[in-house]
C-alpha positions in Angstrom: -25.4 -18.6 11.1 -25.9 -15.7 8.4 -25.5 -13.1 11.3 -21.7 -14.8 12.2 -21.1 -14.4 8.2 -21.9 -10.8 7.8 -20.0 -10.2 10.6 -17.3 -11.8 9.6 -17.4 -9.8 6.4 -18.2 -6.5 7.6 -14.5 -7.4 10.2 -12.3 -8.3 6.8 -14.0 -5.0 5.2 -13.0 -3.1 8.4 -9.6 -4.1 8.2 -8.8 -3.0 4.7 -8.6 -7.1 3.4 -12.1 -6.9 1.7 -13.8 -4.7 -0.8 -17.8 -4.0 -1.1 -17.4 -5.0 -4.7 -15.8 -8.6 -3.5 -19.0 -9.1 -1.3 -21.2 -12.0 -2.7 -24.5 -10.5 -3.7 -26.8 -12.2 -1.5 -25.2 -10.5 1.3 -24.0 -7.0 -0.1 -27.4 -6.0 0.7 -27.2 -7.0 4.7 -23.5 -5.9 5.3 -24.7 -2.6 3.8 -27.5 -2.1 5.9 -25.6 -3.4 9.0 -22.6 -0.7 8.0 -25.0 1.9 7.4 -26.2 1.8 11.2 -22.6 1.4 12.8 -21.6 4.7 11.8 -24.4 6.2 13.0 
């Protein structure tokens, strides 16, 4: 279930309708690190 969430975050990042900043901080961490190893 916490997978689907970051997910869904990293999408509304993606398209331009979420911030970093607005990420909760229990899962800034996780969408960072899952971010961090798309672009690579």
């Amino acid at each position: 279930m916490e997978e689907i969430i970051i997910n869904a975050i990293i999408a509304r990042i993606q398209a331009e309708q979420m911030t970093i900043e607005q990420v909760p901080l229990p899962y800034r961490e996780q969408v960072l690190a899952a971010m961090e190893g798309d672009d690579q």
